[in-house]
Every structure is written in structure tokens, then in C-alpha cells.
C-alpha positions as YAML, in Angstrom:
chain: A
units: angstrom
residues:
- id: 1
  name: UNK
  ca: [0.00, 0.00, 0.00]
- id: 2
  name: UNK
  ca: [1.17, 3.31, -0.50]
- id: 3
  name: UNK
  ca: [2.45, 5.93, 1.86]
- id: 4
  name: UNK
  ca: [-0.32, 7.47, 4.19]
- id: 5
  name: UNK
  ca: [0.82, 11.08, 2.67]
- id: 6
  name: UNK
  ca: [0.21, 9.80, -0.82]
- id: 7
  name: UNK
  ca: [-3.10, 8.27, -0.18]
- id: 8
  name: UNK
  ca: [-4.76, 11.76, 1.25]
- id: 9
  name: UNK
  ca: [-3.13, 13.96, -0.92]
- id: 10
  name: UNK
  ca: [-4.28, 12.08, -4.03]
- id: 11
  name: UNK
  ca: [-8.03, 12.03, -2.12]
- id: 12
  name: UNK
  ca: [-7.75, 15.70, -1.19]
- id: 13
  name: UNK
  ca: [-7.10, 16.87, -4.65]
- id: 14
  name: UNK
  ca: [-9.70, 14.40, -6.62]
- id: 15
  name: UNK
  ca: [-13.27, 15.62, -7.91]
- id: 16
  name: UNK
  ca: [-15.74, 15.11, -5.50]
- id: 17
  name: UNK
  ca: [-19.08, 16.63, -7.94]
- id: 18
  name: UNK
  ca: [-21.57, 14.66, -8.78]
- id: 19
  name: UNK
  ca: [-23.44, 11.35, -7.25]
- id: 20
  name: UNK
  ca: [-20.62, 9.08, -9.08]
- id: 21
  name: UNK
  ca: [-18.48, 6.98, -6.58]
- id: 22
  name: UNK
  ca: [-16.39, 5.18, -9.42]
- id: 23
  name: UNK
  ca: [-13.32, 6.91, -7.52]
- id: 24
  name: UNK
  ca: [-13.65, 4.32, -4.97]
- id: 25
  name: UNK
  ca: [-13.20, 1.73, -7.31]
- id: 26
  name: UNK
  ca: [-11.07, -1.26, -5.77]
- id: 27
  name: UNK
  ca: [-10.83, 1.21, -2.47]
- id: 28
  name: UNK
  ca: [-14.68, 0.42, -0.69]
- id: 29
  name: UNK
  ca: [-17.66, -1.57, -1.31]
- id: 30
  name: UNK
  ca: [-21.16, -0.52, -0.31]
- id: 31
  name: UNK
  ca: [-24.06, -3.56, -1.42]
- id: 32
  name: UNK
  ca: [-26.60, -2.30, -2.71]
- id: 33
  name: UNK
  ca: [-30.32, -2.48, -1.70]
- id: 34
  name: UNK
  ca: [-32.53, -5.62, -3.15]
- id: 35
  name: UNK
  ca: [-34.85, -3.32, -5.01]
- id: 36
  name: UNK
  ca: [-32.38, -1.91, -7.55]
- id: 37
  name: UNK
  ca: [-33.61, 1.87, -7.28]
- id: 38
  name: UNK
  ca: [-31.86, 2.31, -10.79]
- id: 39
  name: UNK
  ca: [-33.38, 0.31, -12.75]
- id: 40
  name: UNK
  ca: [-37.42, 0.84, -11.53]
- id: 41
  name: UNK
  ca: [-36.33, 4.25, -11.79]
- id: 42
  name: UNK
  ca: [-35.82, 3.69, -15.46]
- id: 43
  name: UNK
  ca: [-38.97, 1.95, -15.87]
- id: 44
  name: UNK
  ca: [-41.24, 4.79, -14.08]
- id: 45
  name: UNK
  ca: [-40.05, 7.33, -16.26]
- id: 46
  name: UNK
  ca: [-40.33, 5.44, -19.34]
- id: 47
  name: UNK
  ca: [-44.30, 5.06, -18.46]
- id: 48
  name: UNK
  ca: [-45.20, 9.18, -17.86]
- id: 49
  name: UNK
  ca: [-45.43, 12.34, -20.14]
- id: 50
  name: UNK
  ca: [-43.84, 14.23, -16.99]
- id: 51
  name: UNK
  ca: [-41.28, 14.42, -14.29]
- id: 52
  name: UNK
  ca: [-39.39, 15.55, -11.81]
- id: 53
  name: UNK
  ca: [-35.89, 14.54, -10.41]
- id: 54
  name: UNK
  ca: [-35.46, 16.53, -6.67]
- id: 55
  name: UNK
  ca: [-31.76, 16.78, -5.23]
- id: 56
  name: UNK
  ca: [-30.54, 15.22, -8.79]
- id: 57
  name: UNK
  ca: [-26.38, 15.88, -7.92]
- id: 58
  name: UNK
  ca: [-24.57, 15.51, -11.11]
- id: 59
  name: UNK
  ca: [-28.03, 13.93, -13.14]
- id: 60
  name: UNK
  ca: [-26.24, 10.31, -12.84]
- id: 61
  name: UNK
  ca: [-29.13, 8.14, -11.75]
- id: 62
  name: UNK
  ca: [-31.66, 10.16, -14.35]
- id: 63
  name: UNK
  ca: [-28.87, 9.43, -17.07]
- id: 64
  name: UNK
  ca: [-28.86, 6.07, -16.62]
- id: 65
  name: UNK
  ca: [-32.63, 5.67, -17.80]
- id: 66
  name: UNK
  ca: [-33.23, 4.41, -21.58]
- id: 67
  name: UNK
  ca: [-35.90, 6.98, -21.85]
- id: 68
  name: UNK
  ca: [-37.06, 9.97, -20.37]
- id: 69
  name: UNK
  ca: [-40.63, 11.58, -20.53]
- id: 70
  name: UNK
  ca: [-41.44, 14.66, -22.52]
- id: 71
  name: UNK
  ca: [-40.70, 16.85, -20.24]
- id: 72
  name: UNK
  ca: [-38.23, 15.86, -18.11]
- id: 73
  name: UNK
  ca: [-36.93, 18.27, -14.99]
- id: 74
  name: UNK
  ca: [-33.96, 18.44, -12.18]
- id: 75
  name: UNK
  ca: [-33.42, 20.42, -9.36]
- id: 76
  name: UNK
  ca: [-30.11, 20.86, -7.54]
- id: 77
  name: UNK
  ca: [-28.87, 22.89, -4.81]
- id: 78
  name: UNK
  ca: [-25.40, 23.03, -5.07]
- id: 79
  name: UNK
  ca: [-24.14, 25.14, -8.05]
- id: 80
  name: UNK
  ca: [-21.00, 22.40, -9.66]
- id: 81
  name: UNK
  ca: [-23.32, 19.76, -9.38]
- id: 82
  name: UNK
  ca: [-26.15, 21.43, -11.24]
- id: 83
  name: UNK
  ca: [-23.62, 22.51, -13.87]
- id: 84
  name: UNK
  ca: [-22.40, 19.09, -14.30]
- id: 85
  name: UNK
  ca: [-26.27, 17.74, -14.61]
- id: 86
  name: UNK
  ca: [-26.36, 20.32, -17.38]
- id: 87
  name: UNK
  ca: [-23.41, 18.93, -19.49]
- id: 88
  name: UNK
  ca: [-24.88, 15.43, -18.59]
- id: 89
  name: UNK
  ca: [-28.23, 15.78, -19.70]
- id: 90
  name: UNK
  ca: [-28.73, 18.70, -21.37]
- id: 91
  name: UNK
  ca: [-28.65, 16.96, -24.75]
- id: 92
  name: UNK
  ca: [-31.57, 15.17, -23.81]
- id: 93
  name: UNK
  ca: [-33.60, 17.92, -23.18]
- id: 94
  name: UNK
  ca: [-33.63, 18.11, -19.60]
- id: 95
  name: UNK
  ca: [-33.95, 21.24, -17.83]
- id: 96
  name: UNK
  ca: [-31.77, 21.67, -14.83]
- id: 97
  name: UNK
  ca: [-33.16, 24.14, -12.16]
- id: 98
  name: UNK
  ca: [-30.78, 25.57, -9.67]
- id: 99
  name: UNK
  ca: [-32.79, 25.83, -6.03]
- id: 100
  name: UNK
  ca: [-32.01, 26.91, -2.65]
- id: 101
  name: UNK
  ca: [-33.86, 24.38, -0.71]
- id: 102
  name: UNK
  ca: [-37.24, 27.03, -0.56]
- id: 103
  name: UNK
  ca: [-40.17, 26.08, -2.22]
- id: 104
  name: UNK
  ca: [-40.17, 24.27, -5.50]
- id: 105
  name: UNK
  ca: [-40.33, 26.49, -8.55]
- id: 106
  name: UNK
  ca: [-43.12, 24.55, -10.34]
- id: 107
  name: UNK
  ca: [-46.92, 25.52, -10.78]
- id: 108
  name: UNK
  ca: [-49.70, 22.88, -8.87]
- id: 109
  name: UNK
  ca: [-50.10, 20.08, -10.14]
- id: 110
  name: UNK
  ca: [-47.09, 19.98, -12.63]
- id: 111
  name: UNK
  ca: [-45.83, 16.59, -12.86]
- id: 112
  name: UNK
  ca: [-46.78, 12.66, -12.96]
- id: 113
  name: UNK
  ca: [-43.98, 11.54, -11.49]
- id: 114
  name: UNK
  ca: [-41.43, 12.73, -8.83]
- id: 115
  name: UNK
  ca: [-38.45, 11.44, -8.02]
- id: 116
  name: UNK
  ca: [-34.88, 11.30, -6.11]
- id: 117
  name: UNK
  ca: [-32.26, 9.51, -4.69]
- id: 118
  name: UNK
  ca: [-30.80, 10.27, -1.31]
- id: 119
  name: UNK
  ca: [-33.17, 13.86, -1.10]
- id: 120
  name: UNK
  ca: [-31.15, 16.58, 1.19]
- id: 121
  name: UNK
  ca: [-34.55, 16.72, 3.45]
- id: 122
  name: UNK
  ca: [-38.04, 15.68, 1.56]
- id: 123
  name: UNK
  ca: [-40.57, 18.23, 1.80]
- id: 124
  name: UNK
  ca: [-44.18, 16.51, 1.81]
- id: 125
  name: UNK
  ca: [-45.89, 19.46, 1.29]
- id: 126
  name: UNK
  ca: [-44.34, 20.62, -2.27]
- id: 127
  name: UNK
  ca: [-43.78, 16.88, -3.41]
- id: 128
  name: UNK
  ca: [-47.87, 16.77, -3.31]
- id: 129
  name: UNK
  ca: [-48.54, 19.94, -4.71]
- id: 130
  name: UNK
  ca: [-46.41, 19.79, -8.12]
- id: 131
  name: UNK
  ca: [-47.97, 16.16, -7.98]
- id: 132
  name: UNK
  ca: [-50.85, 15.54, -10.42]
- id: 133
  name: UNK
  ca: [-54.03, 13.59, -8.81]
- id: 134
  name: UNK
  ca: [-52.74, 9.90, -9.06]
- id: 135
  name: UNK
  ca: [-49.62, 10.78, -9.49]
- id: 136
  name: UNK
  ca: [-46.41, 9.02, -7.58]
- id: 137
  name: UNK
  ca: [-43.84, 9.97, -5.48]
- id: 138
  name: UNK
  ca: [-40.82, 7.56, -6.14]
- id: 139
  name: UNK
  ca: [-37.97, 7.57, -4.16]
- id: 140
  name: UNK
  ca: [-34.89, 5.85, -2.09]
- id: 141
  name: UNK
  ca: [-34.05, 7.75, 0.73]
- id: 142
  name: UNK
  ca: [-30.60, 7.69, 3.41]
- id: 143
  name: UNK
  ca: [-32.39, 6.25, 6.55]
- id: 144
  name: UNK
  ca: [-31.15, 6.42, 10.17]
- id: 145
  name: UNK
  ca: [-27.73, 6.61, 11.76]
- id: 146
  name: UNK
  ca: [-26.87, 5.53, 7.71]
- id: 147
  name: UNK
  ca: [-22.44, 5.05, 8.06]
- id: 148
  name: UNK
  ca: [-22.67, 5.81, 11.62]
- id: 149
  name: UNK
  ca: [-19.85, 3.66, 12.62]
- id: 150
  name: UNK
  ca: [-17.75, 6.05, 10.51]
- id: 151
  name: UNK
  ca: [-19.04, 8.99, 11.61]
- id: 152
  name: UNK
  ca: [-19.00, 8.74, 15.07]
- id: 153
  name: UNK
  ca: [-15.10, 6.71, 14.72]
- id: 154
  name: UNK
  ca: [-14.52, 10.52, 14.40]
- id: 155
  name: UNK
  ca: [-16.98, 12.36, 15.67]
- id: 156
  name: UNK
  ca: [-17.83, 10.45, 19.09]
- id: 157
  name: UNK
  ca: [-21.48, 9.29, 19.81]
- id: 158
  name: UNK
  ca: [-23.80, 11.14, 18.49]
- id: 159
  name: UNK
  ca: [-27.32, 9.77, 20.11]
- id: 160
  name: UNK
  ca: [-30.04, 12.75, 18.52]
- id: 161
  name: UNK
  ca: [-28.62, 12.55, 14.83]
- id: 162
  name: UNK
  ca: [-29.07, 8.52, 15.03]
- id: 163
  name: UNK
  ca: [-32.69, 9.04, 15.73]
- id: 164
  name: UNK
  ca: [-33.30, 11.12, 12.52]
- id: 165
  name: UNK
  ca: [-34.69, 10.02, 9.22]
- id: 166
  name: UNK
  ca: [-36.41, 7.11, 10.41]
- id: 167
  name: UNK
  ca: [-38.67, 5.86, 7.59]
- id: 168
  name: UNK
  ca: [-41.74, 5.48, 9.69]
- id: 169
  name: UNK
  ca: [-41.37, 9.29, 10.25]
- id: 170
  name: UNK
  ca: [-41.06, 9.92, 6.99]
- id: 171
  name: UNK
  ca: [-43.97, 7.64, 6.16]
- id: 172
  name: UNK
  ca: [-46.35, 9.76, 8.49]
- id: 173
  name: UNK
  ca: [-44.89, 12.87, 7.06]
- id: 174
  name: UNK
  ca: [-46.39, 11.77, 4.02]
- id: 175
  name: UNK
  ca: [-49.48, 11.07, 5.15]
- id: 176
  name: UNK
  ca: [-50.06, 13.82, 6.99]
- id: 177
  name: UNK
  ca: [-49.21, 15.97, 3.43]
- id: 178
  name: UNK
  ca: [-52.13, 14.21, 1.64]
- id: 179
  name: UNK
  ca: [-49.75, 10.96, 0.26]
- id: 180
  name: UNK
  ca: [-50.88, 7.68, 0.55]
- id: 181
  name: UNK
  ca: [-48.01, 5.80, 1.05]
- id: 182
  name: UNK
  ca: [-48.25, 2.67, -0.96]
- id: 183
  name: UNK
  ca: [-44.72, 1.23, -0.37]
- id: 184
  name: UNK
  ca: [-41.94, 0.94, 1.81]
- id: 185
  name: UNK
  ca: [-38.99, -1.01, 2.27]
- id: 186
  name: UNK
  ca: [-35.99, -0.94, 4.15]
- id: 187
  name: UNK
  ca: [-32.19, -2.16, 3.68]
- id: 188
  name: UNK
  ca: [-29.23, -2.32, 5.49]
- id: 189
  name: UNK
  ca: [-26.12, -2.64, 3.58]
- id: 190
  name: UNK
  ca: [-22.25, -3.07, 4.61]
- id: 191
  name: UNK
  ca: [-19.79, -0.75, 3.67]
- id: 192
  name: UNK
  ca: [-15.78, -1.45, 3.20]
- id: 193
  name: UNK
  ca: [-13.18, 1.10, 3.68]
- id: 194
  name: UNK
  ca: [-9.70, -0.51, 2.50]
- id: 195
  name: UNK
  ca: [-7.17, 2.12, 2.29]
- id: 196
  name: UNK
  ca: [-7.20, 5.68, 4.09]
- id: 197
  name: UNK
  ca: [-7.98, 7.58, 0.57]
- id: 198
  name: UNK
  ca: [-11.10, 6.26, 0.39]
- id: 199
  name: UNK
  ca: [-12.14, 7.49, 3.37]
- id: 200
  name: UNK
  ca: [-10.65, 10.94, 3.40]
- id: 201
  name: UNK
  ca: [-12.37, 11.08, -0.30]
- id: 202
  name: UNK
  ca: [-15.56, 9.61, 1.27]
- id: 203
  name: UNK
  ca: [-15.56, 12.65, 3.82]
- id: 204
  name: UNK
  ca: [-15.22, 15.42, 1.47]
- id: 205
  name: UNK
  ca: [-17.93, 13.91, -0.80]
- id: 206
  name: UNK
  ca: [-20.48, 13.76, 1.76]
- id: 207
  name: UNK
  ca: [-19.39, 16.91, 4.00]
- id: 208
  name: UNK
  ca: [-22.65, 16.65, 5.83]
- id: 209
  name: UNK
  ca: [-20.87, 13.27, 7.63]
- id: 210
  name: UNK
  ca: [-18.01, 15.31, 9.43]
- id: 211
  name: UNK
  ca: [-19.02, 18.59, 9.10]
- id: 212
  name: UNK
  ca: [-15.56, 20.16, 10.13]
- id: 213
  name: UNK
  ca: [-13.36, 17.53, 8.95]
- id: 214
  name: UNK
  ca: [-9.86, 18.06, 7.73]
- id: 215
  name: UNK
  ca: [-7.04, 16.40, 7.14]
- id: 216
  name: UNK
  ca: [-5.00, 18.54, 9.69]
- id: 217
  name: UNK
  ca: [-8.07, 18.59, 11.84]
- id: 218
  name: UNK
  ca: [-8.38, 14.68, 12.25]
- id: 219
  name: UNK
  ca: [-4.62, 13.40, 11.76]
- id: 220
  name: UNK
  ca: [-4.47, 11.31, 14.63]
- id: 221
  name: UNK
  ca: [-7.54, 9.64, 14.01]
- id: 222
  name: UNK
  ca: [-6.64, 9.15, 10.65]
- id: 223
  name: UNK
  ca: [-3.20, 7.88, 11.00]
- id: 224
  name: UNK
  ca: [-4.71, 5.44, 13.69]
- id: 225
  name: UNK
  ca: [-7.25, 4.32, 11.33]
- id: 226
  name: UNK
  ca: [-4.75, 3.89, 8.25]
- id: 227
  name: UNK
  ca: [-2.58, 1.93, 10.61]
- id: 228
  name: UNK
  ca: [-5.60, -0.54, 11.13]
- id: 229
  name: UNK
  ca: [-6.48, -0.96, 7.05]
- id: 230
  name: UNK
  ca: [-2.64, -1.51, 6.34]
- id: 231
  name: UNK
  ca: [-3.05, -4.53, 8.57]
- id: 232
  name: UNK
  ca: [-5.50, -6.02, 6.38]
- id: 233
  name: UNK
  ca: [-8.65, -4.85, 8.64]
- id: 234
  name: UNK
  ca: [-10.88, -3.15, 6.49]
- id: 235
  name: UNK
  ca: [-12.85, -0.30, 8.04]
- id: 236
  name: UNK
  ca: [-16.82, -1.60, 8.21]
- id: 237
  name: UNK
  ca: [-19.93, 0.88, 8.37]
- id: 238
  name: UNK
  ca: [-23.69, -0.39, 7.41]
- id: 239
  name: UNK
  ca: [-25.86, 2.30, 5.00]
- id: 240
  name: UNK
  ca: [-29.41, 2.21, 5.53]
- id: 241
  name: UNK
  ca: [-31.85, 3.28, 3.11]
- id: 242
  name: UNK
  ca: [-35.48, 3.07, 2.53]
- id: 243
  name: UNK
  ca: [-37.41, 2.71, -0.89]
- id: 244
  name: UNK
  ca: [-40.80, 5.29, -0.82]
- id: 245
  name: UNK
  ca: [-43.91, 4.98, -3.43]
- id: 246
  name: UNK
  ca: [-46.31, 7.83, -2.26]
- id: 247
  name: UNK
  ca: [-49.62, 8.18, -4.77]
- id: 248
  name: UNK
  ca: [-51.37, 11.55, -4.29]
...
């Protein structure tokens, strides 16, 4: 393995837009849930005339769909991610909204579908306004104390944030906006840090995790932890996530 120094300077300086995690290639392993969000996701929008992708990052999990409806709309808070969902799909015909996490920018009633993966915080309300009658809320969501083990290696326990984003919560939510929740599943899936890079790369990606993590900030904790993956250990967490189908 290479020197520690290496390893987080190459995972400082790497691209961290977008929802892609091919940068972790051969570095950590997350399973995936049984439900394979991707793919139904393709199917749903193949089947409507409209939709609507919420918290899209880069427009990776729209782009992998064989076909998209009509009209076809993203939304994305963070400005290089929306830009990069504009290169990406932009010769499909999708338009890209930039949003600051306040109401959505779409008329009543707008769309047949609505969509995301991993939303920053779902808001009921709005997702059953721009819904049509009849029309579905689709959606796998980050569920409670999701990488935890990771988080708290460097944050310590952290008891309140476990107890957020439970999917029955988020079921009732729902309900209590006017969805009838139709469907939902849960999964619990293990993750596999195997050299220091990943993680470091891991951090900066999802800055929500650690929010004042830096390299100089956390260098003991890191060195101890590369110490433990050079001895063949990898570094396990468990993701949790929940699949959502929500009719108006």
C-alpha cells in the first residue's frame, strides 16, 4: 500500500461533484439495496409524459434511464453539481433548475412523477402539490444513523442525529401531506473502507458526515485508522436506506 501522505493527498485533490463513486473503485464496497432503485427508476419514467428529479447531484441516476418523458426536470442545490447535470443531460432535453432548498419552482399540479435519490430533506408538502391527482412519489431515501460507525469513529457518539430520518417518520410525514403511502422497504447494507484515501475522499464527498473535517483537523484519528487498514482490517460501516412509493 502506498504511503499514508500519498493516499490523502491524491483524495484531497480528486473531484468530488456529482453522485458518481467510481473513484472508490477497488478502495470500498457498499451492497446495494434488493430493489435496484436504478433500474425501476428507469422503468417509471419510461411510463409518464412528466417528471421531476429533486436533489438530482450531477443527473447520474436520471442518465442512466433508456428513456425519459417529454418533459423531463432536475433540481439541484449546489451550483457544480447542477452545472455538471447540465453537461450530462442537457442533450436530452432536460432542464436543470438551480434551487435553494425554498419552495419548488413549479406551478400545482405539474408533474406525474417525482423522483430522487438520497433527497437533502423531503418536503411533503411541495412533493404533493407539483404532484398531479394519481400521481407518484418515487424515491430511495438515506435512513437512520446511515455510516454511523464512521461517523462517530470521528466524531464520538452522536445519540439525537441517530434518531433522525427514520422511515416510519417519513412515512407519516407523508401522510399527513395528503400521500398515501403505498410502499416501503428498508435495507441495510455493509460498507468497506480498504485504504485511508477512500475514506478521506468519502468525507469530502459527503461533507454533511463530518461537518468540520480536515485532514489537519483529524490526523491522529486518521493515522490510527490507516494503521488498522494496512493490517488487512478493512474499516466496516452499514448504509441504511429506505425505498418510498407515495400516490397523491
Amino acid at each position: 500500500m502506498r504511503a499514508y501522505e500519498e493516499l490523502v493527498a491524491e483524495a484531497e485533490e480528486a473531484d468530488v461533484t456529482g453522485w458518481g463513486f467510481e473513484w472508490l473503485d477497488g478502495r470500498a464496497t457498499e451492497e446495494r439495496p434488493p430493489w435496484g432503485y436504478g433500474r425501476a427508476l428507469s422503468e417509471r419514467l419510461g411510463s409518464v409524459a412528466s417528471a421531476l428529479d429533486i436533489d438530482t447531484g450531477g443527473g447520474e441516476v436520471v442518465a442512466e434511464a433508456a428513456a425519459l418523458p417529454a418533459r423531463m426536470v432536475v433540481t439541484e442545490g449546489w451550483a457544480p453539481n447542477a452545472d455538471r447535470a447540465r453537461a450530462l443531460l442537457g442533450s436530452r432535453g432536460v432542464e436543470v433548475v438551480a434551487t435553494d432548498g425554498g419552495p419548488l419552482p413549479f406551478p400545482e399540479r405539474s408533474f406525474e412523477l417525482v423522483t430522487s435519490r438520497h433527497p437533502v430533506r423531503p418536503d411533503w408538502d411541495e412533493i404533493h402539490r407539483v404532484l398531479v391527482p394519481g400521481g407518484h412519489y418515487f424515491a430511495q431515501h438515506v435512513g437512520p444513523a446511515s455510516a454511523f460507525e464512521l461517523i462517530e469513529f470521528f466524531l464520538g457518539p452522536v445519540p439525537e442525529a441517530r434518531r433522525a430520518r427514520h422511515p416510519d417518520h417519513e412515512a407519516a410525514a407523508a401522510e399527513r401531506a395528503g400521500l398515501v403511502v403505498e410502499t416501503l422497504r428498508t435495507a441495510r447494507c455493509r460498507m468497506e473502507f480498504h485504504d485511508i484515501g477512500a475514506v478521506v475522499w468519502t468525507l469530502r464527498k459527503c461533507p454533511w458526515w463530518v461537518p468540520d473535517f480536515s485532514v489537519a483537523a483529524y490526523d491522529t484519528a486518521l493515522r490510527d485508522l490507516d494503521e488498522q487498514l494496512r493490517g488487512g482490517q478493512p474499516f466496516v460501516a452499514h448504509s441504511t436506506r429506505h425505498l418510498v412509493d407515495a400516490r397523491r
